[in-house]
C-alpha positions, 0 to 999 in steps of 0.5 A: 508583562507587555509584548511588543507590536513587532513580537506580536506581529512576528508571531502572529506570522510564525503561526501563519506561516504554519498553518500554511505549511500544514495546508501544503503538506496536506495537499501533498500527503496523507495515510489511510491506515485501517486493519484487514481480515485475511484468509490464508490458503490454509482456511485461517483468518488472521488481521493485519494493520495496513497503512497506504502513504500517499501522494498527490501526482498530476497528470495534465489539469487532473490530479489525485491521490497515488501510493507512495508506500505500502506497509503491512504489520503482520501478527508477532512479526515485523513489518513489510514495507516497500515503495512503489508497490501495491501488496496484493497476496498474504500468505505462508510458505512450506515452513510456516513463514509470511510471504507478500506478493505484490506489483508496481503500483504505476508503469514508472514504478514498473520501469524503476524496477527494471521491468521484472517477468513476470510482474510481480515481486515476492518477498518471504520473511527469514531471520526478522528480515523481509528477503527478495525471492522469484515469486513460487509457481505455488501462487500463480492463479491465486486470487488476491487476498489483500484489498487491492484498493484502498479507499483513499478519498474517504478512507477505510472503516477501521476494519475492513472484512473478507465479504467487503474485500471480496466484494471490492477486489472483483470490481471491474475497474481494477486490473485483471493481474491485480486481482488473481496472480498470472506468474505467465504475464511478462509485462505490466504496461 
């Protein structure tokens, strides 16, 4: 069966103009997905999955990479999910159930959030949902457990190991109140 030059062309088109929204989406967006071993404050180590939506943002002629959403799929529960933070501390309350620290991921972040004193939001996990609580004095001076940044450029190995991680977190380039939990901060930019 013969095809047309106009049907042809018009899908020739259709397909162009896919590979073209691709490209765009892709220069917009993007996951880094990989799993983490984590060290509990009770000496177990558990893996999580981490997945980091991205997006591109532009400052003046620069742009790079920024969190849009963070999630953490824990062993056997649901998943944590939040825009505009970035999960810095796993770990479990008096009753055996997860809880997340985390801080706004950039100063508007901080703002949308109605600036919260100290900067940091805790969220525990209660009946299969992911509740909102003051963040526990029981946290304040801990180190975070989490990797704090993500390779976003080349991505993550599929695995990222506490020796790796505790290497990464003390790196001087990143925020001293992402690396060790300072519940006395009562601001974040």
């Amino acid at each position: 069966m013969a095809v047309s030059r106009t049907t042809r062309g018009a899908l020739l088109a259709v397909g162009f103009l896919g590979v073209v929204a691709l490209l765009v989406l892709s220069w917009f967006s993007k996951t880094v997905s990989f799993e983490e071993e984590v060290q509990l404050d009770d000496g177990r180590k558990i893996i999580v999955k981490r997945s980091e939506h991205l997006k591109r943002m532009c400052e003046g002629v620069s742009c790079g990479w920024g969190l849009d959403v963070a999630k953490i799929r824990l062993p056997d529960t649901a998943t944590w999910e939040f825009p505009g933070l970035v999960p810095l501390l796993l770990d479990l309350d008096a009753n055996g159930r997860p809880v997340i620290l985390a801080n706004p991921s950039t100063c508007g972040d901080y703002v949308r959030m109605n600036k919260p004193v100290p900067p940091y939001l805790q969220f525990e996990l209660a009946g299969g949902a992911w509740q909102s609580a003051k963040p526990s004095r029981r946290f304040h001076g801990r180190e975070s457990n989490l990797l704090i940044a993500p390779n976003w450029d080349r991505g993550e190995a599929s695995l990222v190991r506490l020796t790796e991680k505790l290497k990464r977190n003390n790196s001087a380039g990143l925020m001293p109140a992402t690396k060790k939990i300072n519940l006395d901060l009562t601001g974040f930019c």
